[in-house]
SEMAR-568473 format. One record per residue (C-alpha): residue in three letters; residue number from 1; x, y, z. Coordinates in pm, 1 decimal. Each point is the difference from the previous one (the first is absolute). Last residue first. Layout:
BEGIN
+------+-----+----------+----------+----------+
: code : pos :       xx :       yy :       zz :
+------+-----+----------+----------+----------+
:  Ala : NUM :        X :        Y :        Z :
...
+------+-----+----------+----------+----------+
//
This chain:
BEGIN
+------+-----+----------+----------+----------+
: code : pos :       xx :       yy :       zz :
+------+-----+----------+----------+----------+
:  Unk : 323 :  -1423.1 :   2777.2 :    742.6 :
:  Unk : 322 :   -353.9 :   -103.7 :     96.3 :
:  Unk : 321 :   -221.2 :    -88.0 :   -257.2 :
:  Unk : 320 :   -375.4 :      1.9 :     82.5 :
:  Unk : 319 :   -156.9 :   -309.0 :   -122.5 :
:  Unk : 318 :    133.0 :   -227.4 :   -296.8 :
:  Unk : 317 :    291.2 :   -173.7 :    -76.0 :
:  Unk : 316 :     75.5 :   -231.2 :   -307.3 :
:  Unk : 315 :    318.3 :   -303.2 :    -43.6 :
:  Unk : 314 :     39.6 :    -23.1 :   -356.1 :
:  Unk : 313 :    396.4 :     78.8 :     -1.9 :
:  Unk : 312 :    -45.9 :    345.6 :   -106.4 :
:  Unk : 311 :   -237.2 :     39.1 :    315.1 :
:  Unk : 310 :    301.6 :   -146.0 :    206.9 :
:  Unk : 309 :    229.7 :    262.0 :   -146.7 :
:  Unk : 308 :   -217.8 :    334.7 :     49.1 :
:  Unk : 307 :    -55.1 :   -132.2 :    366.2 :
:  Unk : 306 :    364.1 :    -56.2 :     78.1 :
:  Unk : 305 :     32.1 :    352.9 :   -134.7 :
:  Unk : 304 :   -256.1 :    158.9 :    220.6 :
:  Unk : 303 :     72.4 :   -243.1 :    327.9 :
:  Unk : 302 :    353.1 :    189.1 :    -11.8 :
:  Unk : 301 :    399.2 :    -91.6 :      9.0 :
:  Unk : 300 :    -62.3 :   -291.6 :   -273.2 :
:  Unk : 299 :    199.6 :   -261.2 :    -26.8 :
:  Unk : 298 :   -278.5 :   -267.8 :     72.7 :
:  Unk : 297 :   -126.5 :   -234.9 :    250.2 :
:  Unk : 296 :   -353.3 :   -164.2 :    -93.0 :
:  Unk : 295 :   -150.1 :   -122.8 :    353.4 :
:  Unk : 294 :   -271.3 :   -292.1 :    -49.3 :
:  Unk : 293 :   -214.8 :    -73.4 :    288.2 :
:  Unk : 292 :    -97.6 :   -335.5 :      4.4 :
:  Unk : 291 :   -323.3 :   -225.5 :     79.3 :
:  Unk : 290 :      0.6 :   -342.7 :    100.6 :
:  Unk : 289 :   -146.4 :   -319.9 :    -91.9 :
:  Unk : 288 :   -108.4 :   -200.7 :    238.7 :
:  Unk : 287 :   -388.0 :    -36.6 :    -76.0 :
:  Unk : 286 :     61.9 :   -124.8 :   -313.7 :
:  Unk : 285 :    257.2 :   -268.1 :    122.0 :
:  Unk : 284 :    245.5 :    -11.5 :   -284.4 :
:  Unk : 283 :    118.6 :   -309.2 :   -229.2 :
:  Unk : 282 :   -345.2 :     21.5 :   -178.1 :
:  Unk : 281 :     73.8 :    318.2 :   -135.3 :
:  Unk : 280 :    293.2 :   -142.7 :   -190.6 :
:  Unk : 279 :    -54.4 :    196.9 :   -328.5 :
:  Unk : 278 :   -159.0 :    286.2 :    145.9 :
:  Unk : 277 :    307.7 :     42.3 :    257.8 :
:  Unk : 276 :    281.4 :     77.2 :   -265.2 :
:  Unk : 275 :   -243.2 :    176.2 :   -178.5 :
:  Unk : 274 :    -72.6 :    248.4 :    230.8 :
:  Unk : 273 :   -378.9 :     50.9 :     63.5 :
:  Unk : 272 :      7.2 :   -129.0 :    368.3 :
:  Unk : 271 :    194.9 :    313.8 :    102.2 :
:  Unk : 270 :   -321.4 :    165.3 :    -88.8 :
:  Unk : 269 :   -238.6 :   -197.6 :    209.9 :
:  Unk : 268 :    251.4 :     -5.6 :    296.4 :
:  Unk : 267 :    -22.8 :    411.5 :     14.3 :
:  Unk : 266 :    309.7 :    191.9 :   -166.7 :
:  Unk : 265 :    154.7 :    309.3 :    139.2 :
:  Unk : 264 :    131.5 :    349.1 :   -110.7 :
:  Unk : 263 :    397.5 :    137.3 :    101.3 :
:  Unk : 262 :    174.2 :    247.7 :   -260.9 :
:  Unk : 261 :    351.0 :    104.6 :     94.5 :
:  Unk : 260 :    153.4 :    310.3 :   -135.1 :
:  Unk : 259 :    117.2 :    173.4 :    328.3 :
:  Unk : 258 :   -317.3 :    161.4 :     86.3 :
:  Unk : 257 :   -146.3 :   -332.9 :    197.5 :
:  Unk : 256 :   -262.2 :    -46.6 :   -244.8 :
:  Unk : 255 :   -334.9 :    -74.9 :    -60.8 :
:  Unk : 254 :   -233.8 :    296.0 :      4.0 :
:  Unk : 253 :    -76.7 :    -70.9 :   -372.6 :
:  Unk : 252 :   -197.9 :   -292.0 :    123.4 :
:  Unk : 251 :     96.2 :   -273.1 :   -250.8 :
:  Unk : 250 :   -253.0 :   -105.6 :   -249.8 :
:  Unk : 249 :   -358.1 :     29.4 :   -106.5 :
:  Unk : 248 :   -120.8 :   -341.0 :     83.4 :
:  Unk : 247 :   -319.9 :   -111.4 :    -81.6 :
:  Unk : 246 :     79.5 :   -391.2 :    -60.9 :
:  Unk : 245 :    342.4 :    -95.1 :    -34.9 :
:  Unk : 244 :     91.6 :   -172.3 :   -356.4 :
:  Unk : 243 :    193.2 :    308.3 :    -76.1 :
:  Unk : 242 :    199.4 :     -2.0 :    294.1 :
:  Unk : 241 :    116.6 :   -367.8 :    -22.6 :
:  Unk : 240 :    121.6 :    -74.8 :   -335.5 :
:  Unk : 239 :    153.7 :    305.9 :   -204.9 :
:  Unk : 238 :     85.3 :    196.3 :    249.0 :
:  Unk : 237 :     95.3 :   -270.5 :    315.4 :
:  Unk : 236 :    151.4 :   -212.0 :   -299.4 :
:  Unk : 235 :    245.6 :    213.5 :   -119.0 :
:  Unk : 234 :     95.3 :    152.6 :    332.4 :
:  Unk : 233 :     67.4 :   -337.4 :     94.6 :
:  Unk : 232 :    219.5 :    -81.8 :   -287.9 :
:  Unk : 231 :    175.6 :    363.6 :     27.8 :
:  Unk : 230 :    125.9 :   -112.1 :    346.0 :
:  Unk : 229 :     85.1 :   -303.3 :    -57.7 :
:  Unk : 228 :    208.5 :    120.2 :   -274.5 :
:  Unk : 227 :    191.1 :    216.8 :    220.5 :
:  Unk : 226 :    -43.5 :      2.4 :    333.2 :
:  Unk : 225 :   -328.0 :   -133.8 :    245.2 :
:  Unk : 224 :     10.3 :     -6.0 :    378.6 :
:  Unk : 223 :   -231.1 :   -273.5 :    169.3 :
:  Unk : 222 :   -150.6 :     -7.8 :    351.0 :
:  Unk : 221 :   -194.5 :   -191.4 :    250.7 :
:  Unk : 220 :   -137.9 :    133.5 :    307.7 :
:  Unk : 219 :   -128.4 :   -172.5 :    350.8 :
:  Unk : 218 :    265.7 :   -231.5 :    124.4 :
:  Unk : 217 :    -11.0 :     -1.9 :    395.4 :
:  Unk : 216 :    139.3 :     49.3 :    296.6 :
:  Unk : 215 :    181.0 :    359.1 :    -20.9 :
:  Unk : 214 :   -228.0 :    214.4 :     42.4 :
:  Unk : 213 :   -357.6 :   -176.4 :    183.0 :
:  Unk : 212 :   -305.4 :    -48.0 :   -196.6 :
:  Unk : 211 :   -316.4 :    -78.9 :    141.7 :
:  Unk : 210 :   -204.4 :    139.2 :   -307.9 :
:  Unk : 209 :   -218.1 :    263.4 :    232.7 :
:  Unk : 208 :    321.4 :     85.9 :    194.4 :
:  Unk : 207 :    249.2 :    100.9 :   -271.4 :
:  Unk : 206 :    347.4 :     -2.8 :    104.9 :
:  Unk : 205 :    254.0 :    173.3 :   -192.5 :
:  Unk : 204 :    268.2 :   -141.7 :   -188.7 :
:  Unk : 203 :   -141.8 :   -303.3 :   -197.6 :
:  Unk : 202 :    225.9 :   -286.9 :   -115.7 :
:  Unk : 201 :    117.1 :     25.7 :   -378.4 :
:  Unk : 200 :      0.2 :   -280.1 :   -269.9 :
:  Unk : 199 :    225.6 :     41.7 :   -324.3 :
:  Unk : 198 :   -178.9 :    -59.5 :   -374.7 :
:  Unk : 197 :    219.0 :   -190.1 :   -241.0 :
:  Unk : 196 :    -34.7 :    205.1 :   -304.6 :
:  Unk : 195 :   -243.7 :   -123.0 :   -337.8 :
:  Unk : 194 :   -219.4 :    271.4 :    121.1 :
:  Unk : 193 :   -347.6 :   -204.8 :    -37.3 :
:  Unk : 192 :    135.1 :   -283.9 :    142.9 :
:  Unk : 191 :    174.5 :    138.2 :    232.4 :
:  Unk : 190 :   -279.8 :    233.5 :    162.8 :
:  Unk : 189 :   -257.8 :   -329.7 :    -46.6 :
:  Unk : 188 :    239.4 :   -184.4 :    202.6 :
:  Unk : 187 :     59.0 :    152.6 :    284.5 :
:  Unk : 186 :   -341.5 :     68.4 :     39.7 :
:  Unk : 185 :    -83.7 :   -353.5 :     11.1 :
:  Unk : 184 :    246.3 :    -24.1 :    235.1 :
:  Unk : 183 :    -75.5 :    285.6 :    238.2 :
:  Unk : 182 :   -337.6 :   -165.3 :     -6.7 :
:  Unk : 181 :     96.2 :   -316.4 :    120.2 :
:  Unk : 180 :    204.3 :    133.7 :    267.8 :
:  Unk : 179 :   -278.2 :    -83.1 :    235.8 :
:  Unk : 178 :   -302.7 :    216.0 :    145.7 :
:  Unk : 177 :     62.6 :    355.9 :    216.3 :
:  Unk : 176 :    387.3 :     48.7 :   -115.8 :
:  Unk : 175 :    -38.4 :    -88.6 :   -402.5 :
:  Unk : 174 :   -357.8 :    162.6 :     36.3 :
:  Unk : 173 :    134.4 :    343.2 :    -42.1 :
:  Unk : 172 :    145.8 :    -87.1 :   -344.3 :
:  Unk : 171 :    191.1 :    338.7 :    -97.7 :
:  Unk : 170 :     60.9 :      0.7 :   -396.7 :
:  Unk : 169 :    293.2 :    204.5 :   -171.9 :
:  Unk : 168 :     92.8 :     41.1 :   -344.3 :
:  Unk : 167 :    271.6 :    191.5 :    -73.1 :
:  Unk : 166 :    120.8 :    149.5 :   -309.3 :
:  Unk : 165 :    341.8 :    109.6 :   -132.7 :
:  Unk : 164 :    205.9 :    313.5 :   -179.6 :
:  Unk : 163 :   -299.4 :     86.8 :   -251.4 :
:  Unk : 162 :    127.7 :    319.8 :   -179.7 :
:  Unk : 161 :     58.6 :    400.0 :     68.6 :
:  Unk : 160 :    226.3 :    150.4 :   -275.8 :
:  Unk : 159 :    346.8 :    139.7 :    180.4 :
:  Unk : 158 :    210.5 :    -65.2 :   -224.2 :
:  Unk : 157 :   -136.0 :    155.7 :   -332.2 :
:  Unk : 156 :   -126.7 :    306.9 :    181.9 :
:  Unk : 155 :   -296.0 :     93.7 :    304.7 :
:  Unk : 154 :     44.6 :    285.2 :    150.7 :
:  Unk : 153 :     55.7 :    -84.3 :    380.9 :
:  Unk : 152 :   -228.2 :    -58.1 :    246.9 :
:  Unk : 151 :    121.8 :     13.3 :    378.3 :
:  Unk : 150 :   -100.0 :   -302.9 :    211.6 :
:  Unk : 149 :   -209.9 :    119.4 :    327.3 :
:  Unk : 148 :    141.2 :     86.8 :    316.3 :
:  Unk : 147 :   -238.7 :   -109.4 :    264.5 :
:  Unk : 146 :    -68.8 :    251.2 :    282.2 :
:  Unk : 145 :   -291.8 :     95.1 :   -242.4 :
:  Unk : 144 :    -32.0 :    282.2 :   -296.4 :
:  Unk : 143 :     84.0 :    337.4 :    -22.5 :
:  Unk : 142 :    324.3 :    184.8 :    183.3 :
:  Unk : 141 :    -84.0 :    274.3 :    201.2 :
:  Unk : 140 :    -81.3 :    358.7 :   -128.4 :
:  Unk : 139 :    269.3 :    267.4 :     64.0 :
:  Unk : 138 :   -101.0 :    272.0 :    263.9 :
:  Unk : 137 :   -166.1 :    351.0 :   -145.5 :
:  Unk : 136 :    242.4 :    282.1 :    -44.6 :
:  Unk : 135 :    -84.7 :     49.8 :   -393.1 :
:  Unk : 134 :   -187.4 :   -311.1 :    -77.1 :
:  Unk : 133 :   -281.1 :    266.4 :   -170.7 :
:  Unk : 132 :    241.1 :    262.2 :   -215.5 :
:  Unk : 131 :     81.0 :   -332.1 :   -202.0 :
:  Unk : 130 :    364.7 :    -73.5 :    -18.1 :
:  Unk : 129 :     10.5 :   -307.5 :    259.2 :
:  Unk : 128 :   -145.8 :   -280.7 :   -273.8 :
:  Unk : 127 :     -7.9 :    212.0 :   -354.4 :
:  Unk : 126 :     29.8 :   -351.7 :   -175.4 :
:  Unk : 125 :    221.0 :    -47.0 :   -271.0 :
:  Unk : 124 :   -116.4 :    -54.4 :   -336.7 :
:  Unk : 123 :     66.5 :   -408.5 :    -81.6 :
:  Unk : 122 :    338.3 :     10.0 :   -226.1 :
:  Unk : 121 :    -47.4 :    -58.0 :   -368.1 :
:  Unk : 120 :    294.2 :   -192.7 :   -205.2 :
:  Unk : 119 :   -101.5 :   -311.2 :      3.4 :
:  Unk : 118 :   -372.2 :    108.4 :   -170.7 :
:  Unk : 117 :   -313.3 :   -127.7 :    231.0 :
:  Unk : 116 :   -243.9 :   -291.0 :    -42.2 :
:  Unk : 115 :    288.8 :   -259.9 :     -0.3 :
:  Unk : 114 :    -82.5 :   -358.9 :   -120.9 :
:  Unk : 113 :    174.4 :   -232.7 :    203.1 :
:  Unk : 112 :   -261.1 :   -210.7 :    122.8 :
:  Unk : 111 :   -117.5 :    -38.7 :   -373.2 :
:  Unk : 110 :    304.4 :   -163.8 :   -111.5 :
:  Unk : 109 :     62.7 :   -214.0 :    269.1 :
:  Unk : 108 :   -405.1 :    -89.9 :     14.3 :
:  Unk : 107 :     -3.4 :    -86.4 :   -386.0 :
:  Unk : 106 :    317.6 :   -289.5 :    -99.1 :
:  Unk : 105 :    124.9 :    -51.5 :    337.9 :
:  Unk : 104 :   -270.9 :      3.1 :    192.7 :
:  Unk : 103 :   -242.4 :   -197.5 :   -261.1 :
:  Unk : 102 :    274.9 :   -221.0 :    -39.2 :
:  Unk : 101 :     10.0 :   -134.3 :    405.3 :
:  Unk : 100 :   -346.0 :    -11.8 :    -30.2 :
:  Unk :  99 :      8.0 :   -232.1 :   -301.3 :
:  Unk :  98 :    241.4 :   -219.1 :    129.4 :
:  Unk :  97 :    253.3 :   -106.6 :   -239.8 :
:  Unk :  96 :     17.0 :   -365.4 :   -122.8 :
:  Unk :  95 :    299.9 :   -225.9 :     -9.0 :
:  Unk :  94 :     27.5 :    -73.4 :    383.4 :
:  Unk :  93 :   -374.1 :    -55.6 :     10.3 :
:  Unk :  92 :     31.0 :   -254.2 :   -247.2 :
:  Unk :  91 :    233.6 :   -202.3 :    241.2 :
:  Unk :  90 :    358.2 :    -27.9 :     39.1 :
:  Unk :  89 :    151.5 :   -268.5 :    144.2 :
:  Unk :  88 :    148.2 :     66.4 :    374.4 :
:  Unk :  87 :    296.8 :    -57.8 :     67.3 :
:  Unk :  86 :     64.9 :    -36.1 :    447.4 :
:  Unk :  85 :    385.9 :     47.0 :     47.4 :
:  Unk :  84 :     21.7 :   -299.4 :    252.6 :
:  Unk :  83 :    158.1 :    106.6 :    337.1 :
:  Unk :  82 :    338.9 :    180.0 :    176.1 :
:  Unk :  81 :     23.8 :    244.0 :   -276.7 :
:  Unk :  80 :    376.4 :     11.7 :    -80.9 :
:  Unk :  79 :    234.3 :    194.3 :    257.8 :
:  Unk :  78 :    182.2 :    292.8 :   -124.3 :
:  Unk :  77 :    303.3 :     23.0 :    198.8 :
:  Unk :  76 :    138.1 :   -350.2 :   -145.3 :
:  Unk :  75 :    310.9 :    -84.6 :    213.3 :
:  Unk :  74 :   -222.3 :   -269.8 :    150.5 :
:  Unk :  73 :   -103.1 :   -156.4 :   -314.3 :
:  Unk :  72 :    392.9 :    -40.4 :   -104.2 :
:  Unk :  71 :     59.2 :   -135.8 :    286.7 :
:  Unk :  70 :   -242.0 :   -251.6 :    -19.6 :
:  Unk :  69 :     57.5 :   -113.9 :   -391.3 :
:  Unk :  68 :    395.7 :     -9.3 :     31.7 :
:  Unk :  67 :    169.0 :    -44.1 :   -272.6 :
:  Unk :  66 :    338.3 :    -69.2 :     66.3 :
:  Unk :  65 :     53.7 :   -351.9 :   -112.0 :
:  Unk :  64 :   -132.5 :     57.6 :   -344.2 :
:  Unk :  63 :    214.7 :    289.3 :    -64.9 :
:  Unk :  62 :    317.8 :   -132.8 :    105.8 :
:  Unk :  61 :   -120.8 :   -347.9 :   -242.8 :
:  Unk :  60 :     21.7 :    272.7 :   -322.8 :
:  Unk :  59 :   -323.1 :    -68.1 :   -178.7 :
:  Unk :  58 :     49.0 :   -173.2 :   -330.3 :
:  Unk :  57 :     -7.1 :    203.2 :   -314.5 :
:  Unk :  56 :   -279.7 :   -219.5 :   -222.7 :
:  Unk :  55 :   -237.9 :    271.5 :    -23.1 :
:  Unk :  54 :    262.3 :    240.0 :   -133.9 :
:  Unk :  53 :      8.0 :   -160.9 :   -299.7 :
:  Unk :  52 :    340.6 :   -171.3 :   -204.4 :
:  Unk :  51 :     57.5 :     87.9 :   -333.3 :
:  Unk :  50 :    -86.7 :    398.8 :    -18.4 :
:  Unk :  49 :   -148.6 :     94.4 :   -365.0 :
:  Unk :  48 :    234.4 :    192.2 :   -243.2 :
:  Unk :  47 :     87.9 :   -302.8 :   -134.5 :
:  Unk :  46 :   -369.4 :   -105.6 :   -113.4 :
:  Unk :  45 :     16.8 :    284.3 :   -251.5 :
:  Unk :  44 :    338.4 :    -50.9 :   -208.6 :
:  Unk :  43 :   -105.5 :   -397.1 :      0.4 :
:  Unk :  42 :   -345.6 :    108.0 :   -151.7 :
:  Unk :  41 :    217.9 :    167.4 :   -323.0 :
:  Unk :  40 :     43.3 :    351.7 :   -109.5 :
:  Unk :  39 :   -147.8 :     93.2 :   -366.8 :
:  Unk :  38 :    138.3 :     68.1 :   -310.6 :
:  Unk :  37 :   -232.0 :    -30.0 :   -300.0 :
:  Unk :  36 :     -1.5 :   -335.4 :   -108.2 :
:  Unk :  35 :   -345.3 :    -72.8 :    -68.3 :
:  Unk :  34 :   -195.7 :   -211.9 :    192.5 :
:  Unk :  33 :   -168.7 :    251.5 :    266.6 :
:  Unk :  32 :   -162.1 :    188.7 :   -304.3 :
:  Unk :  31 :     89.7 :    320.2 :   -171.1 :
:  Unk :  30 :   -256.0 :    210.4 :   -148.7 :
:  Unk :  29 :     95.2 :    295.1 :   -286.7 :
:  Unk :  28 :   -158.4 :   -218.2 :   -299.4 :
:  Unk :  27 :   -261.1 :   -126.4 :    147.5 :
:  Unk :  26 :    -43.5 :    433.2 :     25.4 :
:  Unk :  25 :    102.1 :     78.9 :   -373.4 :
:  Unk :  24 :   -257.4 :   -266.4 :   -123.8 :
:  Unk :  23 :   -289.2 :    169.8 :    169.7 :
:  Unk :  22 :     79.3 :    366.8 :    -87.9 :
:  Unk :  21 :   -173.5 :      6.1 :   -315.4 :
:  Unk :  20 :      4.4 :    296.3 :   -182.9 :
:  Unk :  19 :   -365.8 :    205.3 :    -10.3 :
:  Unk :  18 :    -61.9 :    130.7 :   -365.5 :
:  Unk :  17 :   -232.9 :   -391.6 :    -62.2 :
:  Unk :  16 :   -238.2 :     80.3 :    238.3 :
:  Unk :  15 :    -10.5 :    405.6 :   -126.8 :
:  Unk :  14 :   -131.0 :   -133.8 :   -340.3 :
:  Unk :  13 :   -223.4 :   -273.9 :    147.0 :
:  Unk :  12 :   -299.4 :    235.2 :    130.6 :
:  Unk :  11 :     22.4 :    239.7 :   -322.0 :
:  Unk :  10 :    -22.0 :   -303.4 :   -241.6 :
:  Unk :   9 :   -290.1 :   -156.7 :    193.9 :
:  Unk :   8 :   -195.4 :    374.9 :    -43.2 :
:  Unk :   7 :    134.4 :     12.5 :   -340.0 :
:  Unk :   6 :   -184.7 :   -366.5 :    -65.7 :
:  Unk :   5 :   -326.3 :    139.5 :    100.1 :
:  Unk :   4 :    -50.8 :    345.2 :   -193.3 :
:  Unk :   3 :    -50.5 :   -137.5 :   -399.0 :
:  Unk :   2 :   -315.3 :   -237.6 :    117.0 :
:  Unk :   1 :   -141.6 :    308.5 :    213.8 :
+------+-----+----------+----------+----------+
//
């Protein structure tokens, strides 16, 4: 073991001591700013550079005496904004995405587009007039009301039904047979929990058990909801408010105008469990707070497919559906 050890230090240093240095051979090779290798001098650089700047070129006096601030604003065609550009800062809700807004994109879009039937198959055409049986009989009428209905069309990639805008709408009856009072408090509650300046409506029929007479005075309030307001409240009405409502099954599934739009209404109990008005509960009359009828407008052409999209959403229906 004794006779094995040094050989095993030999064998390590033996190929050190093969390798040629290269160290010397590179200090060697480097040349430093103070030798006196050729080289071209500041002066050569700085007088390629302009003496005199541009900044200090006076302004020719012609020049000065014929500009004309007033003329020249009146032989502008495109007139500036007349007010204040109003900046706002951004807030945290500018930098976050909308979680309804994501689930369409990233799930509904997808889904909504899904086609049950190959691109290339055409629908089997319909025998209609060739049967032996509607030989010389007269043509059926046309199905369906005097109203024309919206035609459905197959559903692609730009055409996928969405959430265009919601309004929430409360009628105050007592507004006309007590004191404004209560249009004000409902006023209020709508914008606060819409974040949208609410607008104020005078009736248009005459109701003669309320005393009210068209045209005299305020009786509605309402607020129209885009964009991210519109996802915000739709937020909060599914994950706040409806849940937190005792026994209720959800919308009628007769709701509907068969264009798309979904209608159901809130009591004043359940418009009381916003947020916006839990936290100042105090600042509203109990007794005065309204109800609302929330109307969700969307792209679809049918009550069917504005249906399917609202229960994706997390809003639920129940009872006999009617398409």
């Amino acid at each position: 073991m004794a006779a094995r050890e040094p050989s095993r230090f030999l064998s390590r240093a033996l190929p050190r001591a093969s390798v040629p240095s290269i160290r010397p051979q590179g200090f060697l090779s480097r040349r430093n700013v103070s030798d006196e290798a050729p080289s071209r001098r500041l002066s050569d650089h700085l007088s390629e550079l302009e003496s005199a700047s541009s900044l200090s070129t006076p302004v020719p006096e012609s020049a000065a005496q014929s500009f004309d601030p007033v003329a020249r604003a009146k032989a502008r065609k495109t007139q500036l904004p007349r007010g204040r550009p109003i900046l706002r800062p951004p807030s945290g809700a500018d930098l976050r995405r909308n979680r309804r807004r994501g689930h369409h994109e990233s799930v509904l879009r997808s889904h909504a587009a899904w086609l049950h039937a190959s691109p290339e198959s055409t629908p089997s055409p319909r025998m209609g007039r060739q049967l032996p049986y509607h030989k010389n009989r007269v043509l059926r009428g046309p199905r369906g009301g005097d109203v024309l209905r919206l035609l459905r069309k197959p559903i692609k990639f730009n055409n996928i039904p969405e959430i265009e805008r919601i309004t929430i709408h409360s009628y105050v009856n007592k507004a006309a047979t007590e004191n404004s009072s209560w249009l004000h408090v409902a006023g209020i509650a709508v914008q606060a929990i819409s974040n949208v300046r609410v607008e104020t409506f005078k009736s248009k029929t005459s109701v003669a058990n309320w005393g009210i007479v068209p045209g005299r005075d305020s009786v509605a309030v309402k607020a129209e909801l885009y964009g991210e307001n519109m996802y915000h409240f739709l937020g909060k009405l599914v994950d706040v408010v409806l849940p937190r409502i005792k026994d209720w099954e959800g919308v009628k599934g007769t709701s509907g105008d068969s264009s798309g739009n979904i209608t159901f209404g809130m009591e004043p109990e359940n418009v009381a469990l916003f947020p916006e008005i839990e936290v100042n509960y105090d600042m509203y009359p109990p007794k005065m707070i309204p109800g609302c009828h929330i109307t969700l407008h969307t792209s679809a052409r049918t009550d069917k497919d504005a249906r399917l999209l609202l229960s994706a959403m997390g809003i639920p229906f129940y009872g006999k559906i009617v398409n």
